[in-house]
N, C-alpha and C positions, 0 to 999 in steps of 0.2 A: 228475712228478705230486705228490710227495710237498711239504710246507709246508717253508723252509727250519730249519726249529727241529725238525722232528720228531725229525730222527736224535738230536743233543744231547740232548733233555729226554727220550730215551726212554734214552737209554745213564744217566742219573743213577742209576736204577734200578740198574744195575751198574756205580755208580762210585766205592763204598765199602766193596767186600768186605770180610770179618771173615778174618782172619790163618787160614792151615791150619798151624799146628805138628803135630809129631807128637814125641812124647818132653819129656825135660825141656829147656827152655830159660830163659833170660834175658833179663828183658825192660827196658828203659829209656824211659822216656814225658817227652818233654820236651811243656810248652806256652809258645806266646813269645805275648807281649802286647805289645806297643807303641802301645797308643792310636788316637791319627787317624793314624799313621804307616803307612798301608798297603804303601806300595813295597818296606817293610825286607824284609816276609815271603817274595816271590819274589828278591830279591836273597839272602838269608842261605842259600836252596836251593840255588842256583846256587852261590854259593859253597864248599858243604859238597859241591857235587859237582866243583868243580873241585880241590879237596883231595886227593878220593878217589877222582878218576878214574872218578868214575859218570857216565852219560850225564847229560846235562841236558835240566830237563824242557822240555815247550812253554810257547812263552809264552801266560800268562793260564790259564795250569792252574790248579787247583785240586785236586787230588790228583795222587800219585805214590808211583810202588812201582820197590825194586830191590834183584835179588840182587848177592851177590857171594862167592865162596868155597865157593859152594854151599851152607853153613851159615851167613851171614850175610843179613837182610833191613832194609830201611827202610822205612817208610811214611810218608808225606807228606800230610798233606789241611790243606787252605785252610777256617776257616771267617768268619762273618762281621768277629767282633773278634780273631780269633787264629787261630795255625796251629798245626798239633801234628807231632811228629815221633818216631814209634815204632821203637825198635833191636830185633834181636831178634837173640840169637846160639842156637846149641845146647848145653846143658849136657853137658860131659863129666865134670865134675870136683864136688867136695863144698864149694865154695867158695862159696857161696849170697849173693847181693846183692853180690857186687864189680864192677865196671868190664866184667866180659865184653862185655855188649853195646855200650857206647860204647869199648873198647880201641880201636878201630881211627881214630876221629874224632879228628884231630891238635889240641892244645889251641889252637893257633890259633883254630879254628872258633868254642871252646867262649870265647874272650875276646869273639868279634865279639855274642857273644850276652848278655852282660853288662850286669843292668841289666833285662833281657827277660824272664827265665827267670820263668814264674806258677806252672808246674806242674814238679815236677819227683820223677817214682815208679819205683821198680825194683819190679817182679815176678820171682816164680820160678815156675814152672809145674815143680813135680818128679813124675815119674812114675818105674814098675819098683820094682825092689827099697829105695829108698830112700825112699820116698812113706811105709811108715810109720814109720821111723825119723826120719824130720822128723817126721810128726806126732806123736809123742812128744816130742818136745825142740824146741818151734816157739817155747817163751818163749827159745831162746840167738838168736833173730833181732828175734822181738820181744817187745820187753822196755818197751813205751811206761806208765804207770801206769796206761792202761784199754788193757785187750786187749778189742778183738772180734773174733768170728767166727761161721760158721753152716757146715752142710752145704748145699750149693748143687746145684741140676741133678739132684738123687739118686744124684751119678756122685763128687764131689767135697766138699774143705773147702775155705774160706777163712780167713786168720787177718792181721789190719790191728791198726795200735794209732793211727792218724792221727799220728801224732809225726813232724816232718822231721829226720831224724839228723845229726850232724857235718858227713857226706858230702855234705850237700843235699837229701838224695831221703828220701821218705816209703818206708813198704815194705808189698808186698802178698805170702804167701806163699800158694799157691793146692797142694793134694795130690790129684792125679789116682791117682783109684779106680777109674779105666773109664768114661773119655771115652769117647765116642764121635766120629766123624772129625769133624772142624772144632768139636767141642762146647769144647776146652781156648781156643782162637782167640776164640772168642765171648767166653767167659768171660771172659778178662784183656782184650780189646777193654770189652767195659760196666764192667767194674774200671774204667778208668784213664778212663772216660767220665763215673762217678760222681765223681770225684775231682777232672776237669780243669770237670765242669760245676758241681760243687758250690762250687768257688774262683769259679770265675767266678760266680756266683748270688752271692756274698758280696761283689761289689766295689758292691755298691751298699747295705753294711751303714755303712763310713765314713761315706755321702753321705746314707745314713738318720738315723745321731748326729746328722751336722753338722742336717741339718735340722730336727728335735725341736728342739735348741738353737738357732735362728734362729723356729723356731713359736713358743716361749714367749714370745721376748721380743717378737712380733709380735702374738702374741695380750693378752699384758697393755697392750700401747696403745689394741690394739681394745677391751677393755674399759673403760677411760679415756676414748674419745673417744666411748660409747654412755652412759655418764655423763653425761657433758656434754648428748648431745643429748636426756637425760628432762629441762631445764631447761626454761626457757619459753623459747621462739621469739625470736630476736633476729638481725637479717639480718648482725651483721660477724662475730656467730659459727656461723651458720649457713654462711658463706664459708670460712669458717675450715675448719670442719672438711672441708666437703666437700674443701677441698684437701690437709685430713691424709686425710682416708678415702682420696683417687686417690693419696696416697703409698702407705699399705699397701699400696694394690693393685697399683698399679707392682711393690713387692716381693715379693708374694706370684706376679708372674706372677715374676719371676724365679729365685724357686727353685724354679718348675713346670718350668724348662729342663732340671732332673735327672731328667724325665718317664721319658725313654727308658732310662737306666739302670735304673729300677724296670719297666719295660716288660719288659727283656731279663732281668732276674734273674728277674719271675717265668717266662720261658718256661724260663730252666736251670734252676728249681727243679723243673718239670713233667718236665722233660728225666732230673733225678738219682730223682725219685721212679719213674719208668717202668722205669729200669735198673734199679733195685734190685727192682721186682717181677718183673721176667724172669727174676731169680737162684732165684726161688722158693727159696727159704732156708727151713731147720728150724734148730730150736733146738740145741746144744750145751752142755752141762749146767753151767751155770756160770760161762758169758762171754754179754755182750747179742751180741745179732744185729746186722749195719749197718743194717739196719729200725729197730732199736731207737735205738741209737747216733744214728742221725740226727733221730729224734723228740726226741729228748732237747737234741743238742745246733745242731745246722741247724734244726729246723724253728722255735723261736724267733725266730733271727735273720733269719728268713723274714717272720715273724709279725712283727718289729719295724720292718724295710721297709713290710711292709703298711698298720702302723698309724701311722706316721709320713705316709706319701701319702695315707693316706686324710684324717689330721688336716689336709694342707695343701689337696686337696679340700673339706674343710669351713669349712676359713679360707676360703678364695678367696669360697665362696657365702655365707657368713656378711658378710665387707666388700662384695659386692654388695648383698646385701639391706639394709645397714646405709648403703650410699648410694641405692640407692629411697625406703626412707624418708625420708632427708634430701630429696632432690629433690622426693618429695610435699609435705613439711613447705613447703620454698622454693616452692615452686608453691602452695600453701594460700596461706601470706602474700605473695605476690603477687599473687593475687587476692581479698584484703583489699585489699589496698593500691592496687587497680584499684578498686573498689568506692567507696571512702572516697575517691578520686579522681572519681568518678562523680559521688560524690553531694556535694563539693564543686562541682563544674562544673555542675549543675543547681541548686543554691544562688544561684550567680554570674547563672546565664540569667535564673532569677528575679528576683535585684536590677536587673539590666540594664533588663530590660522592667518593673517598676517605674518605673522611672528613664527609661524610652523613653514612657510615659502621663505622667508629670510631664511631663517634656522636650515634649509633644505640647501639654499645657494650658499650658506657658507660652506655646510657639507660638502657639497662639489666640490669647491677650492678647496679645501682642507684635506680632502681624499686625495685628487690630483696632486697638491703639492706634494703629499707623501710619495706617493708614485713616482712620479717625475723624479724625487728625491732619490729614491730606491734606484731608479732607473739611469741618472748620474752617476750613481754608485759601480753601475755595473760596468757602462760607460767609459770612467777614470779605468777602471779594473784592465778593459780588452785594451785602452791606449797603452797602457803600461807594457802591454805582450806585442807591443811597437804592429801593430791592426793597419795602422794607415787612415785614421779616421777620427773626426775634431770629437770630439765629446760636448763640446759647449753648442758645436753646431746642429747637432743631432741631437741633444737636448732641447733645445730651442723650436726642432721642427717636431717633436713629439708632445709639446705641449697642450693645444688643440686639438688633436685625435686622442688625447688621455682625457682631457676635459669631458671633451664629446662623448665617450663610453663612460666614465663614470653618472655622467649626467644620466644617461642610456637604463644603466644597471638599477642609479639610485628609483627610476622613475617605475620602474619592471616591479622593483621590488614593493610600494607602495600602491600598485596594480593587486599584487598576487594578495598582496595585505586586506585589500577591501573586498576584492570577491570574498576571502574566507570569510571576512567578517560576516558579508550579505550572504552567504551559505549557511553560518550558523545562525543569525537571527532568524533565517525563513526555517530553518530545522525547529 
């Protein structure tokens, strides 16, 4: 009865538990990046389990959990541009951010990952009788030139200084003051969430620079070629330009292709600010809060991404509207130049039929003369058969009644000419 997708999309719900620790532990947060290289991510799993002899997961998982030793755990989750991989061992000892949780991961593994590593943080979760004896002496761990921290959960401290040490790894030290069950889990779960999405929110800070400096120098042409076009109207630089304006904008579509990177940073931006209000954080007299800390130092380069897309947003509409114009501009003086063609061609029709009433009046004389001529002809002919009658005088008086019919005929037939014409047009 059930849809084939129902079981899957209902179990997501329950496919990213938050860690149950109980006591002090160690904690290790790797994240791997590899770009459009997606295959790496389930093959580097596989691998780190045939190392260490952990079951292997299913294919096309996307999350995965496993014990082993009873005191060691892995977690695994699959997300869109990265995957992460959380150690977790139990703290016996006062050794605070050493290797505990990844001891057991052969360096092997740790070469095949080379190159990959985005994120890379140890937490310590200390609880019992040493919880406040770290928090008295929590600068001998971190010791970065801005410490923060907050009281978190109302159960707990947190103490960060963002710095990544010799070792690789950044460090979060977290002092349980009466967690409650799964409450320490949670916590160093949204830690190493703030951290792994905040890096990630940032990869589109480089692509932000680079773009600023690709807008300046796009935008000073555009102003150059809007120059140009407050000049007067001229068609080979009206050509011109429109084929510089469809350059810009060629370019301008192509640094919209970094679209999706500012798409995805501002969703980890969304992502790092959520986490940090769950931590419900108080103040600590004398060190900023990560609230604080990231106001200060994230939410700029946030703010920098933003206003860098939004600048190339305004370019793109800006070279549009800036070839509308042109194309109006070319369409105006093309319909001048249709105009001025009109009314040259109507000039022309004029002289023609001008020239079509001359051309008609010589006709008449031309016709007549022949007449007349012919008419002479016959004239001389009947004098000769001694008629009794001048030929010159009789010519002379049939000049203007030959004129007069031929004008007569030519006019009739220039008549009969346009009705057909208006007959077969309206046909």
């Amino acid at each position: 009865m059930d849809h084939a997708l129902r079981a899957s999309l209902a179990s997501e719900l329950h496919a990213r538990p938050f860690l149950r620790l109980s006591g002090s532990v160690a904690l290790a947060h790797l994240a791997i990046y590899a770009g459009d290289d997606t295959a790496v991510h389930e093959q580097l799993l596989r691998a780190l389990c045939d190392l260490t002899g952990m079951p292997p997961p299913e294919p096309g998982s996307t999350h995965y959990a496993a014990q082993w030793n009873g005191e060691r755990q892995l977690k695994w989750e699959r997300h869109t541009e990265f995957s992460t991989y959380t150690f977790v061992a139990r703290r016996h000892d006062t050794d605070y951010f050493s290797g505990l949780a990844t001891e057991h991961v052969p360096q092997a593994w740790f070469e095949q990952i080379a190159g990959m590593r985005f994120v890379a943080t140890r937490m310590e979760l200390v609880s019992g009788g040493n919880a406040p004896v770290v928090r008295d002496g929590y600068r001998q761990w971190i010791d970065g030139p801005i410490k923060v921290g907050s009281r978190v959960l109302g159960n707990g401290e947190v103490y960060c200084d963002w710095t990544i040490k010799p070792d690789g790894f950044s460090r979060f030290l977290v002092i349980d003051e009466g967690f409650r069950e799964a409450q320490g889990g949670r916590l160093l779960q949204r830690l190493y969430e703030i951290e792994t999405y905040r890096m990630m929110a940032l990869l589109a800070l480089p692509a932000a620079r680079e773009l600023g400096r690709s807008l300046d120098v796009l935008q000073r042409s555009l102003a150059g070629l809007m120059h140009r076009m407050d000049s007067a109207p001229d068609d080979k630089v009206d050509a011109d330009l429109l084929q510089e304006l469809t350059h810009l904008a060629v370019r301008g579509e192509a640094l919209a292709e970094a679209g999706h990177r500012f798409s995805a940073s501002r969703a980890y931006e969304r992502l790092v600010m959520a986490r940090i209000q769950e931590l419900r954080e108080e103040r600590i007299e004398g060190i900023p809060t990560i609230a604080e800390f990231m106001e200060r130092r994230f939410t700029p380069a946030m703010d920098t991404c933003r206003a860098n897309w939004s600048r190339l947003e305004q370019f793109t509409t800006r070279v549009a509207r800036a070839v509308d114009l042109l194309r109006t501009r070319v369409s105006l003086a093309q319909e001048g130049n249709t105009m001025r063609l009109l009314a040259g061609m109507d000039r022309t029709a004029r002289t023609q039929l001008h020239l079509q009433h001359a051309v008609e009046g010589l006709s008449v004389a031309a016709i007549s003369y022949y007449v007349l001529s012919l008419t002479a002809v016959g004239l001389r002919s009947l004098h000769a058969l001694h008629l009794g009658m001048d030929p010159e005088l009789v010519e002379g008086l049939l000049i203007a009644p030959v004129v007069l019919l031929v004008f007569l005929v030519i006019r009739r037939t220039k008549r009969s000419d346009k009705s057909a014409k208006g007959g077969a047009s309206a046909g």
